[in-house]
PAZAPA-4460 file (N, C-alpha, C; in steps of 0.05 Angstrom, whole numbers, plus 32768, in hexadecimal, padded with zeros to 4 digits):
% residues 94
    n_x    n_y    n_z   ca_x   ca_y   ca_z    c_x    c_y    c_z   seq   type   mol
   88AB   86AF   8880   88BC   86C7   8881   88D2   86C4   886C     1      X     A
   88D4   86D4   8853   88E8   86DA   884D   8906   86DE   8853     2      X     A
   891B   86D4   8843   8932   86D5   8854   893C   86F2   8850     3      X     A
   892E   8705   883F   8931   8724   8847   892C   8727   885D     4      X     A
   890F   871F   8860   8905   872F   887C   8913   8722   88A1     5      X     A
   891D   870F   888A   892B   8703   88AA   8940   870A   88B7     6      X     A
   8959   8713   889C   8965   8720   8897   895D   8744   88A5     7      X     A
   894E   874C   889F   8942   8769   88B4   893E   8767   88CA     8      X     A
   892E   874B   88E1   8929   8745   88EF   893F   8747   8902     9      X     A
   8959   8731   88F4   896D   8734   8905   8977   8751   8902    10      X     A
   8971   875D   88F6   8985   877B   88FC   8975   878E   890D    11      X     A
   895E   878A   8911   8955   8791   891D   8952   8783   8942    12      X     A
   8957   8766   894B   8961   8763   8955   8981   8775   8961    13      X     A
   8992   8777   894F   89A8   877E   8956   89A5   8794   895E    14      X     A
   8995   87A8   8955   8999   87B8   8959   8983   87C5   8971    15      X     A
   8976   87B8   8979   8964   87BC   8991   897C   87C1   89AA    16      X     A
   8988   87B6   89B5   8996   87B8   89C7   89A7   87CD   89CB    17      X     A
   89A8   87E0   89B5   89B3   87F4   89B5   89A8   8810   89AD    18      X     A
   899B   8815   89A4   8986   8831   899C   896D   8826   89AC    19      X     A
   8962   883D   89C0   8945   8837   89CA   892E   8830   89B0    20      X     A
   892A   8849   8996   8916   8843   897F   8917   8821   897C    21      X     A
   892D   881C   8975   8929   8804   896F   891D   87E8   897C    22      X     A
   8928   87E6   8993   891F   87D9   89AC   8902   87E0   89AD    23      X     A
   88F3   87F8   89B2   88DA   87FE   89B3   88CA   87E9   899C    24      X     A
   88D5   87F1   897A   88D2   87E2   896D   88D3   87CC   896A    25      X     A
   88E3   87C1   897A   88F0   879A   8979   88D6   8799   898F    26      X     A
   88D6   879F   89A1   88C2   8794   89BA   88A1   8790   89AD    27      X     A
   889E   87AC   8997   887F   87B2   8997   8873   8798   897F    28      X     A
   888B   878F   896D   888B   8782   895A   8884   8764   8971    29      X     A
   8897   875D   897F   889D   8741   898D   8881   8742   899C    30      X     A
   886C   8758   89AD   885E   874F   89B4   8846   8749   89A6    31      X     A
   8846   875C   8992   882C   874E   897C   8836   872F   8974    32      X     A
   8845   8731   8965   884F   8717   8965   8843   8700   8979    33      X     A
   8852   8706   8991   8846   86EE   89A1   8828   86ED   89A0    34      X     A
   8820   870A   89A4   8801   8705   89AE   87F3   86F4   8996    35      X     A
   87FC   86F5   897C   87F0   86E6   8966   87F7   86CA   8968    36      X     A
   880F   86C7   8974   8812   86A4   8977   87FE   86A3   8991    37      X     A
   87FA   86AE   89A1   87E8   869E   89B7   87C3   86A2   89AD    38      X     A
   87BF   86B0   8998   87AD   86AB   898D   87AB   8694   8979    39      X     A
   87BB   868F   8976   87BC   866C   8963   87C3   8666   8979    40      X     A
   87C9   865E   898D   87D3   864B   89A0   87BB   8648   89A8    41      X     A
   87A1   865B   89B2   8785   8655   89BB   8777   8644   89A3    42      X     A
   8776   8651   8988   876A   8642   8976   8772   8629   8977    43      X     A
   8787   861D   8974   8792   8607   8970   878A   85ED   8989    44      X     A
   8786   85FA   89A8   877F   85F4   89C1   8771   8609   89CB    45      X     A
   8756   8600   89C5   8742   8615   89CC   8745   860B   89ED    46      X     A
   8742   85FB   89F5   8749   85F4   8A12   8759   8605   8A28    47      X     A
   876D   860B   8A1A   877E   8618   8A2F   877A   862D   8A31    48      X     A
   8785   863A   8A49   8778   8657   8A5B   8792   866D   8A49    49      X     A
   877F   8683   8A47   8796   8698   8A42   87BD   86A0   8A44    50      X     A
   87B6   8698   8A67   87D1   8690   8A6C   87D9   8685   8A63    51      X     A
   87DD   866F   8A63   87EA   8651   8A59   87F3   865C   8A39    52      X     A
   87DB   8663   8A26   87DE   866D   8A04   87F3   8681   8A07    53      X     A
   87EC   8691   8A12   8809   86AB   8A14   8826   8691   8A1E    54      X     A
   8824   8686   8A29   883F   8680   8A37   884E   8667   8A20    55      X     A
   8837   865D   8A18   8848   8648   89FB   884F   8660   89E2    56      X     A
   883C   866D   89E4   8843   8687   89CA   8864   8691   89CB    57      X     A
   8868   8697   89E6   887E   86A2   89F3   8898   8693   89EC    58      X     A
   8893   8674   89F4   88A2   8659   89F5   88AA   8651   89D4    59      X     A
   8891   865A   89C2   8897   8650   89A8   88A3   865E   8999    60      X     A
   88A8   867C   89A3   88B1   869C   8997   88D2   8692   899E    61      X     A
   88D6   868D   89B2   88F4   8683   89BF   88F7   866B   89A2    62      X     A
   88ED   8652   899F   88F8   8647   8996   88F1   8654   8973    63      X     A
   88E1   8664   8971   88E9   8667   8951   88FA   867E   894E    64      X     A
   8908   8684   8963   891F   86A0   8962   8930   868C   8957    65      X     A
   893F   8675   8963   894D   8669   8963   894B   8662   8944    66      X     A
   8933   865A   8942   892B   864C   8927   8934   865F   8910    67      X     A
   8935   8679   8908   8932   8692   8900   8955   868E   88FC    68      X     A
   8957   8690   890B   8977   8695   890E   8990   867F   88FE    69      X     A
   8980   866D   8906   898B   864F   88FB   8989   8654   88DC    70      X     A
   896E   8656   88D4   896E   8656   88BA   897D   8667   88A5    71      X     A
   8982   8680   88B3   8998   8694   88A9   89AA   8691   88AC    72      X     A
   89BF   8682   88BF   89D6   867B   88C8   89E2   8662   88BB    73      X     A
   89D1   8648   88BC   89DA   8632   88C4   89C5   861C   88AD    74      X     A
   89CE   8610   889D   89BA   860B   888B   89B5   85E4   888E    75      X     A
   89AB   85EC   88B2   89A1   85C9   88BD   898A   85CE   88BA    76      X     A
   897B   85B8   889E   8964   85B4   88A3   8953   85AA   88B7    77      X     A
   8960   8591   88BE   895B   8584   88D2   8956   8594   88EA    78      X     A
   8966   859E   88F0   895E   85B0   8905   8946   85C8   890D    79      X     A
   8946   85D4   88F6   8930   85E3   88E4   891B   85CC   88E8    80      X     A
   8918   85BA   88E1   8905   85AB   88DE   88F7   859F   88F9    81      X     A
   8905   8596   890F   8908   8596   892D   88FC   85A7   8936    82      X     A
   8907   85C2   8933   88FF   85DB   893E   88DE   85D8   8939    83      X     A
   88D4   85E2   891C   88BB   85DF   8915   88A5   85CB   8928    84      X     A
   88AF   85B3   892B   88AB   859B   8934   889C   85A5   8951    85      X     A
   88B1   85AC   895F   88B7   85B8   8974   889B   85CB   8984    86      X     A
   889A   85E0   896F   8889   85FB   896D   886B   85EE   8971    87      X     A
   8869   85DA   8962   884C   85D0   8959   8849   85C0   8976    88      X     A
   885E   85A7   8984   885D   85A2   8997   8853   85B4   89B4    89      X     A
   885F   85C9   89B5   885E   85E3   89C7   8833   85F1   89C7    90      X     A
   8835   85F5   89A9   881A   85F9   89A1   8803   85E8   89AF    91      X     A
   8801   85D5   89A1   87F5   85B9   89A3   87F4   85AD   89BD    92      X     A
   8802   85A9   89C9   8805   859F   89E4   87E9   8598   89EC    93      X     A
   87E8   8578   8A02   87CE   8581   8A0B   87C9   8588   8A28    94      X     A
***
């Protein structure tokens, strides 16, 4: 992701909480989103049941908000780098 588009992301964040269009838009965006991470979350662990893939998808969306945010804010690699760490951990799991 580009730091334009991340830059849009958060404004679009911001601005979900306050105009319904937007929110509609923040939500319809966040659930494709997930549903594509729990489709790599099955590829990656063909093993695990549906449930389970949706619920790390969910878990790894939380930590790369954070991640997202950091990187526009706060310029800890390390942390950035943790985070990533982190995501793949969440993924991967056995």
């Amino acid at each position: 992701m580009t730091r334009r588009e991340q830059s849009l992301r958060l404004q679009l964040w911001a601005l979900a909480p306050v105009d319904p269009l937007f929110a509609s838009i923040n939500q319809e965006a966040r659930e494709r989103y997930r549903d594509g991470l729990a489709q790599l979350v099955v590829l990656a662990s063909p093993h695990l049941e549906p449930e389970e893939a949706a619920q790390r998808a969910a878990d790894i969306l939380v930590v790369q908000n954070g991640l997202w945010l950091t990187s526009m804010l706060i310029a800890d690699r390390d942390a950035i780098d943790r985070s990533v760490r982190r995501c793949e951990e969440i993924a991967l799991a056995p």
